[in-house]
DODO-788543 format. One line per 3 residues: number of its first residue (from 0); their letters; for each residue x, y, z of C-alpha. Coordinates in nm, 4 decimals. Example, Ala and Ser with C-alpha at 12.3 -4.5 7.8 and 13.67 -1.06 7.14 Angstrom:
BEGIN
0	as	1.2300:-0.4500:0.7800; 1.3670:-0.1060:0.7140;
END
This chain:
BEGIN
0	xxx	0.0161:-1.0323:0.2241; -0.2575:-1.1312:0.0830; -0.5953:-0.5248:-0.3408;
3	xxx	-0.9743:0.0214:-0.5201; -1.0968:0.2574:-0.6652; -1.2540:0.5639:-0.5654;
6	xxx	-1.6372:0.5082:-0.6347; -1.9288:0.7293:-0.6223; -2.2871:0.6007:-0.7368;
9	xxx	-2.5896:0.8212:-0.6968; -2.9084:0.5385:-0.6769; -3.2526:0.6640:-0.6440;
12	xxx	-3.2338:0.7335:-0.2967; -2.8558:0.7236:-0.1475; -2.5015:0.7230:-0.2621;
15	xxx	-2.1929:0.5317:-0.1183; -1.8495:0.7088:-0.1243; -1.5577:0.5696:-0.1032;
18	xxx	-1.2824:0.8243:0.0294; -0.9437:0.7564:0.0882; -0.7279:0.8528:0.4150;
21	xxx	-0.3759:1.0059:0.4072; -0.1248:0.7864:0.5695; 0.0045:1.0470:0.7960;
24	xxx	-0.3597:1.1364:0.9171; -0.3618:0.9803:1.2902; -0.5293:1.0950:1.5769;
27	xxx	-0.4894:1.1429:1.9510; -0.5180:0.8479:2.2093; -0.8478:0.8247:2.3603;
30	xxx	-0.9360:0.6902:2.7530; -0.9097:0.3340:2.7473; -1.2439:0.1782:2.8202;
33	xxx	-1.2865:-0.0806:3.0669; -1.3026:-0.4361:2.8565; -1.6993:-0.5565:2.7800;
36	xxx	-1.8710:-0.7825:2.5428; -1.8682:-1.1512:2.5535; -1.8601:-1.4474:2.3221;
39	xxx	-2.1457:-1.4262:2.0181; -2.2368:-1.0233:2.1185; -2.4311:-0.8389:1.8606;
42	xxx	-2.3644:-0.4544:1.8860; -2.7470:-0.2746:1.9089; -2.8103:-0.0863:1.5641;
45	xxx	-2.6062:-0.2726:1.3260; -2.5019:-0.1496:1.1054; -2.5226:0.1645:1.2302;
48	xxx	-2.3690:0.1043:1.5409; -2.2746:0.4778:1.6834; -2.6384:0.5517:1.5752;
51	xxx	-2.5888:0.8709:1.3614; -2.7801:0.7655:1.0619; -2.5074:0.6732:0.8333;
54	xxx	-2.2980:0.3854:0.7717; -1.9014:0.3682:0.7926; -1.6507:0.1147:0.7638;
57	xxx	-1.3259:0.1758:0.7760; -1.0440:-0.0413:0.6091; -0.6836:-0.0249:0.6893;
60	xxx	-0.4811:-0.2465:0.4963; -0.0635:-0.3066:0.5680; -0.0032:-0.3163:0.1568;
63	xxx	-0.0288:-0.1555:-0.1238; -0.4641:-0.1954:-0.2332; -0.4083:-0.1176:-0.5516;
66	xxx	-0.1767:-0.4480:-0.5582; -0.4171:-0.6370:-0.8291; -0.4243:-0.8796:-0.5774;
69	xxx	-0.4398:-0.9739:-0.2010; -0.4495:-0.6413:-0.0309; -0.6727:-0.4990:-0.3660;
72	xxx	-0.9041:-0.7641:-0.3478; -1.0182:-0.6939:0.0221; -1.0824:-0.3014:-0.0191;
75	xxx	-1.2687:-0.3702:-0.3803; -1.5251:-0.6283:-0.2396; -1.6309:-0.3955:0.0072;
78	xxx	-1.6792:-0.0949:-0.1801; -1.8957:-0.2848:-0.4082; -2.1194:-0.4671:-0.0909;
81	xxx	-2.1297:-0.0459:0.0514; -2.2791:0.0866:-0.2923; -2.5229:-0.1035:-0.3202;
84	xxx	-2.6244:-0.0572:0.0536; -2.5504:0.3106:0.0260; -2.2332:0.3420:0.2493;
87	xxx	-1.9335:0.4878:0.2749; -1.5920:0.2899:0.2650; -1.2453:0.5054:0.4465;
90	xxx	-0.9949:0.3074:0.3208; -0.6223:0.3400:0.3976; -0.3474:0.1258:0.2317;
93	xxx	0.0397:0.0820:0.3085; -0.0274:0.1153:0.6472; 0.3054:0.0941:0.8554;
96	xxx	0.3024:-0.1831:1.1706; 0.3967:0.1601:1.3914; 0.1101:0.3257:1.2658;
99	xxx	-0.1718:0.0908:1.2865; -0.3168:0.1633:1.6542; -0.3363:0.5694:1.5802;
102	xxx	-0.4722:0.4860:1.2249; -0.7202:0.3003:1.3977; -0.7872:0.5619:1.6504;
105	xxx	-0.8257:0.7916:1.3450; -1.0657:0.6018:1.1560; -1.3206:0.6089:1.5493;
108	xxx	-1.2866:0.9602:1.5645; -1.3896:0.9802:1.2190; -1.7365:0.7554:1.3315;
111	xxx	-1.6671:0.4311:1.1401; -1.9236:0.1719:1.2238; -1.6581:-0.0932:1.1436;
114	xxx	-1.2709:-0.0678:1.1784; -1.1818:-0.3521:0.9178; -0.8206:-0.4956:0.8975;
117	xxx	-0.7017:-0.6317:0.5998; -0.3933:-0.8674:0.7292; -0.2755:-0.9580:1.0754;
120	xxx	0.0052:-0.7610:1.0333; -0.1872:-0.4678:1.1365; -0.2737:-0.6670:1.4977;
123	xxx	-0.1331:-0.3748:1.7057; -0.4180:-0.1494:1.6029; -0.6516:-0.4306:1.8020;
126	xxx	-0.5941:-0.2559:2.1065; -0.7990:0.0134:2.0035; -1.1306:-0.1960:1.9948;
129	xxx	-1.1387:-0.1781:2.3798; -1.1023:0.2011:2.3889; -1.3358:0.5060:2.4593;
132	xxx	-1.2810:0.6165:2.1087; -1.4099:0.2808:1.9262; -1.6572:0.1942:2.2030;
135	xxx	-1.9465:0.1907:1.9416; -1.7141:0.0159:1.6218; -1.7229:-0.3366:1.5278;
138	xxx	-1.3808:-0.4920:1.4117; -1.3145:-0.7533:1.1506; -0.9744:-0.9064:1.1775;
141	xxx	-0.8212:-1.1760:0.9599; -0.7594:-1.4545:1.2194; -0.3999:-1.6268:1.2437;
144	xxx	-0.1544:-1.7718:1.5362; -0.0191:-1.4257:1.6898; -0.3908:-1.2868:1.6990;
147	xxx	-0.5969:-1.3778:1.9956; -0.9904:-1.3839:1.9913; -1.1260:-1.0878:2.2223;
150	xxx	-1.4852:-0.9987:2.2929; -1.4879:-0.7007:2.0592; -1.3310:-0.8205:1.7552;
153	xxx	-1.5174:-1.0995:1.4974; -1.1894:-1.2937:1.3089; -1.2087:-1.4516:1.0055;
156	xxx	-1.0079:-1.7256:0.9753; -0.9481:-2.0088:0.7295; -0.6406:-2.2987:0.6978;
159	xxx	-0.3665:-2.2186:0.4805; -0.2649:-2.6205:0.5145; -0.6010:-2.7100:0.3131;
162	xxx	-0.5479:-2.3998:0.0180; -0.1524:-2.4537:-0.0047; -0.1797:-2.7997:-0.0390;
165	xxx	-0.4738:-2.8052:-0.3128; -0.2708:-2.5085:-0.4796; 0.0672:-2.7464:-0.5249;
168	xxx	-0.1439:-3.0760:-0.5884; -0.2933:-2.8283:-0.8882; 0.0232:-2.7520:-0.9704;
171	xxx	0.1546:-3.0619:-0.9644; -0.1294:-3.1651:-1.2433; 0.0428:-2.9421:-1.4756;
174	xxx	0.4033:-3.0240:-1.3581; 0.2848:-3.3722:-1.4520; 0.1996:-3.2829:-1.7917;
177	xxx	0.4652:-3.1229:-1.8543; 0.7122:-3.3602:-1.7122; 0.8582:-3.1618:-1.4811;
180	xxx	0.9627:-3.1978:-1.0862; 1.1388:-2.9008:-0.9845; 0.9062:-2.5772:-0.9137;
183	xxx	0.9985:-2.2447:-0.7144; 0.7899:-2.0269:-0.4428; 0.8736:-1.6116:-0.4497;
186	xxx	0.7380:-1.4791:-0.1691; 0.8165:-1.1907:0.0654; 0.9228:-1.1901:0.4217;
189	xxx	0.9854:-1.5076:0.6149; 0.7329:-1.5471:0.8381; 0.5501:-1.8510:0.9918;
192	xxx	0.2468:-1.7663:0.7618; 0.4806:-1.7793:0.4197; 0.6410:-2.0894:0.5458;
195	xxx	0.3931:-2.2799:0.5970; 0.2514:-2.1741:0.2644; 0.5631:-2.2717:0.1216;
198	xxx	0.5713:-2.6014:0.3073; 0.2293:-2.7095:0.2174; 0.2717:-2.6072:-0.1296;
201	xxx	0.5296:-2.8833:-0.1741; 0.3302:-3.1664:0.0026; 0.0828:-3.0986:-0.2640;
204	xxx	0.3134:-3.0700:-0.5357; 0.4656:-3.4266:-0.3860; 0.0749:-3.5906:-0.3933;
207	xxx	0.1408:-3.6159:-0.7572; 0.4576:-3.5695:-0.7929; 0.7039:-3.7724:-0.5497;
210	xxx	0.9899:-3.6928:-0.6015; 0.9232:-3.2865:-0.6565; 1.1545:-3.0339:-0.5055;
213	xxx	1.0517:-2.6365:-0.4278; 1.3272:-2.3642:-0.4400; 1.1956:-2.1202:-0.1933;
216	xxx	1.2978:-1.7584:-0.2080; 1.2183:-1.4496:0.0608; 1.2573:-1.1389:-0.0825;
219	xxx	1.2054:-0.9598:0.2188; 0.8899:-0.7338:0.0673; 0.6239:-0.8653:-0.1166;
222	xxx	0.5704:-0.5553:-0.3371; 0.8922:-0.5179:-0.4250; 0.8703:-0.5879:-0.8153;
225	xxx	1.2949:-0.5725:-0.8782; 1.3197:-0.8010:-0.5938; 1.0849:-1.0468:-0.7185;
228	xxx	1.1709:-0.9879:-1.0754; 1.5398:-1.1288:-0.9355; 1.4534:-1.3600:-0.7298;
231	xxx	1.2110:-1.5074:-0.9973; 1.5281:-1.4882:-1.2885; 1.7584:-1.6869:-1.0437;
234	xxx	1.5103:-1.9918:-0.9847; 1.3846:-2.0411:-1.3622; 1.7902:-2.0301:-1.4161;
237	xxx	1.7799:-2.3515:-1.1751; 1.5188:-2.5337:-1.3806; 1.2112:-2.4867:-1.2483;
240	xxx	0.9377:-2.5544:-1.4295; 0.6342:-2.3961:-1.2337; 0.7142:-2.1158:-1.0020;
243	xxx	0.4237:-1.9618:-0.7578; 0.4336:-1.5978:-0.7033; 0.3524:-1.5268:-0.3234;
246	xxx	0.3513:-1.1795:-0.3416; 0.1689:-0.8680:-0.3191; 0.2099:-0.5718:-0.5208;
249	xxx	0.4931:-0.7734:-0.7453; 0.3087:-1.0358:-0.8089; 0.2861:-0.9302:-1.1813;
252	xxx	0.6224:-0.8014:-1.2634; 0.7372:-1.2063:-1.1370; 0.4465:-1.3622:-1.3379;
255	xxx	0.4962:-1.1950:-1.6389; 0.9132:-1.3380:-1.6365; 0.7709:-1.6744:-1.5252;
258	xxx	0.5177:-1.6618:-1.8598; 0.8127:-1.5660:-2.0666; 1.0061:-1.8892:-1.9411;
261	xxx	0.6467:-2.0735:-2.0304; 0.6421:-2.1832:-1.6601; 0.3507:-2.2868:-1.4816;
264	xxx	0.1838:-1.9753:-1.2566; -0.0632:-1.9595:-0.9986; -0.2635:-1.6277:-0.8253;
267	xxx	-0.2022:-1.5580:-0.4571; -0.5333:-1.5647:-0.3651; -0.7412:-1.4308:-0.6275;
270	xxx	-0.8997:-1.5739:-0.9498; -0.7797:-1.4120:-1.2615; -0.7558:-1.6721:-1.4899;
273	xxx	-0.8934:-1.4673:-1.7409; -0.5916:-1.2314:-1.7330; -0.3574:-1.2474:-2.0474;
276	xxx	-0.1086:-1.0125:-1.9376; 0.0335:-1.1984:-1.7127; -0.1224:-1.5405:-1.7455;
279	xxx	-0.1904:-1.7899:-1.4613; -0.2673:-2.1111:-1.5254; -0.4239:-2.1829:-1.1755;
282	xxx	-0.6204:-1.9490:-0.9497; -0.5676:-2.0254:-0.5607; -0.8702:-1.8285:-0.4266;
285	xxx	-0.8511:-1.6880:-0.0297; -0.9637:-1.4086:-0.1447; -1.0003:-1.1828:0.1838;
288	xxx	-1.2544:-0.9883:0.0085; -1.5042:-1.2592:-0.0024; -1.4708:-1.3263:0.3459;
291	xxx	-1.5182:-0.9913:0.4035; -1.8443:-0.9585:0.1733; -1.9755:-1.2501:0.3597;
294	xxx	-1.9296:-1.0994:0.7193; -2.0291:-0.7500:0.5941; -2.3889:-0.9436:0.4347;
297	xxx	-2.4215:-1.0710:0.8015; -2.3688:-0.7170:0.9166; -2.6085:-0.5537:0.7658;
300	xxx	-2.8617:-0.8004:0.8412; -2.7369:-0.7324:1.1946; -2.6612:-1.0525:1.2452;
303	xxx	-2.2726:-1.0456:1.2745; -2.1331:-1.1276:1.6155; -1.8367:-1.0096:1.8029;
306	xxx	-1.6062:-1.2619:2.0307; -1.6382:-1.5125:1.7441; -1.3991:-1.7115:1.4604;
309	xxx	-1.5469:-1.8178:1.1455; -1.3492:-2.0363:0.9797; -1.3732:-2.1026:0.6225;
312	xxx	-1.3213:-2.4100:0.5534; -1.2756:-2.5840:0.1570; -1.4787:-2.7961:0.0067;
315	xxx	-1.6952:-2.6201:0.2442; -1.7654:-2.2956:0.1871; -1.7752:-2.0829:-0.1169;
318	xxx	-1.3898:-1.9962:-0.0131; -1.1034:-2.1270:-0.0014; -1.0783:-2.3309:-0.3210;
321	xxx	-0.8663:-2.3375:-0.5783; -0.9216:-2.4189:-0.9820; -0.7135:-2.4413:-1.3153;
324	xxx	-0.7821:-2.1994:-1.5760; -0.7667:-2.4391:-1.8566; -0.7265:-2.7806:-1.7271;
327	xxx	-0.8489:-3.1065:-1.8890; -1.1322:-3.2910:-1.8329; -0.9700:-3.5434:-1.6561;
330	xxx	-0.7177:-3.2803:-1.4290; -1.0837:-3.0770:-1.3409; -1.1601:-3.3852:-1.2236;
333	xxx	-0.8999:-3.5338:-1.0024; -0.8639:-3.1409:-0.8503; -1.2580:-3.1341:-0.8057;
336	xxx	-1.2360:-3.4830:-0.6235; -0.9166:-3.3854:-0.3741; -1.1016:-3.0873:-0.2773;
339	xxx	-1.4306:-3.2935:-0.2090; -1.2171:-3.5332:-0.0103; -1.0468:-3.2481:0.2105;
342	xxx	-1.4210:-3.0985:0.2784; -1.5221:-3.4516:0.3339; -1.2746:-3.5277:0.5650;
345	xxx	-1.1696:-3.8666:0.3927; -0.7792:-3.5904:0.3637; -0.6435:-3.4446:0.6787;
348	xxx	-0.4487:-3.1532:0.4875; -0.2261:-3.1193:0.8263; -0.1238:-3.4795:0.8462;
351	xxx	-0.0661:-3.4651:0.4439; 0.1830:-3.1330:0.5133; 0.3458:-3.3160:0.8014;
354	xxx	0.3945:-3.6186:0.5904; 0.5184:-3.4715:0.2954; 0.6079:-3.1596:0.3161;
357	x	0.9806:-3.1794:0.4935;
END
């Protein structure tokens, strides 16, 4: 899943442009290079690591990154860390799974310092990294199970067990309040990644809220805004009384018919809980644009290393974490405290999932 604007600033001395790449530009395959590198490499001249005086990176995302949400999120924070360093951001979105190794190829040819991907989906452009063509590119990848850790790629990873479960035992605050137990989870395709999200989600939920049950419902596409509109309609006609919207692109048009049934809403990974129209009442932040800003600060301090996994972990780090937009005293509390206990290790978010979660 889990958002762009065209930007130009002029500063005193440089300007960062953000250009946009057709989705039918792709380019020829290149010699495949020999494999290289090993675990904690820098690249010599980051940022600039082809060395022709500018800076490049290059984002390809799988969804649409004007989404006001997951995909839009990644593509925004790094236009905004590239003007004020004086870059320039080629950014892609919608990227089919067929296309991603030539899009790849494409964005080397074009002399991007960094290939960035915005969501494993995209894993088949990886290849690439170990071609001629991207020799001198660094490559941020989000991390998960199907992508494996080469020498030339850095992936960012964090535990959708810790966020998932904080997001339902937030949600499960409200259901509480509101004396309800059933709650629904619209999502797109099913995956592993959206099950286990959906899983999860439920054992926090059931922290608070025992006997809570989740209607779970795949739409198949998670920009789809019909689809999620119906699927959305058919579980608030079952009762639920907080329904979270695991989506992309649609994540509004379910939102805004989960608001009209006064049901409780959370974000899919970013924090907009000063948005009206729709209205969440929790933000669930993995925002993959602050793990990107992190990695790209490292970057251009030349200081970010290929072969490696960072993983973010909560209660941590800055990100994951997860808050409610107007939530008592006494819920900001008892959410502030679970998260402190998962950082802490006194919660083992896996062993909660396992436990109750089924």
């Amino acid at each position: 899943m889990r958002k762009a604007l065209a930007v130009i600033t002029v500063g005193a001395a440089v300007a960062a442009l953000a250009a946009c790449v057709s989705n039918d530009e792709t380019a020829t395959p290149a010699s495949t290079a020999a494999p290289g590198g090993s675990t904690g490499t820098l690249l010599p001249g980051e940022p600039d690591v082809n060395g022709d005086g500018k800076v490049i990176i290059g984002v390809l995302s799988p969804g649409d990154i004007n989404d006001n949400g997951y995909y839009q999120s990644f593509v925004v924070k790094a236009e905004a860390f590239a003007q004020a360093q004086g870059w320039t951001v080629i950014k892609r979105g919608s990227v089919p799974v067929s296309e991603a190794l030539t899009a790849a190829r494409a964005l080397c040819q074009q002399k991007a310092d960094m290939v960035a991907i915005g969501a494993s989906e995209l894993k088949d452009a990886i290849p690439a990294s170990e071609e001629g063509v991207c020799a001198k590119t660094a490559w941020y990848v989000p991390s998960s199970a199907n992508v494996p850790q080469t020498p030339r790629i850095m992936l960012s990873s964090d535990d959708p067990n810790q966020s998932m479960l904080v997001a339902g035992y937030a949600a499960g605050l409200l259901m509480q309040a509101r004396n309800t137990t059933k709650a629904g989870f619209v999502t797109g395709p099913e995956a592993d990644f959206t099950k286990i999200a959906s899983t999860a989600f439920l054992a926090g939920i059931r922290e608070l809220v025992p006997g809570a049950t989740l209607v779970t419902t795949y739409t198949g596409d998670f920009d789809d805004s019909g689809k999620a509109r119906e699927a959305t309609q058919a579980q608030l006609s079952q009762g639920v009384g907080a329904i979270y919207p695991y989506l992309g692109g649609a994540t509004d048009a379910a939102t805004a018919l989960a608001n009209s049934a006064k049901a409780v809403t959370l974000t899919p990974g970013t924090d907009r809980c000063a948005s009206t129209s729709p209205a969440f009442d929790v933000s669930v932040l993995f925002d993959p644009g602050d793990y990107f800003a992190a990695a790209l600060q490292l970057y251009a301090a030349g200081k970010l290393e290929m072969g490696i996994t960072k993983t973010w972990q909560l209660g941590v780090d800055p990100y994951p974490t997860v808050k409610l937009c107007k939530g008592t005293p006494e819920q900001n509390a008892k959410l502030s405290a679970f998260i402190a206990d998962i950082g802490g290790g006194k919660i083992d978010p896996v062993a909660e999932v396992r436990k109750l979660g089924s």
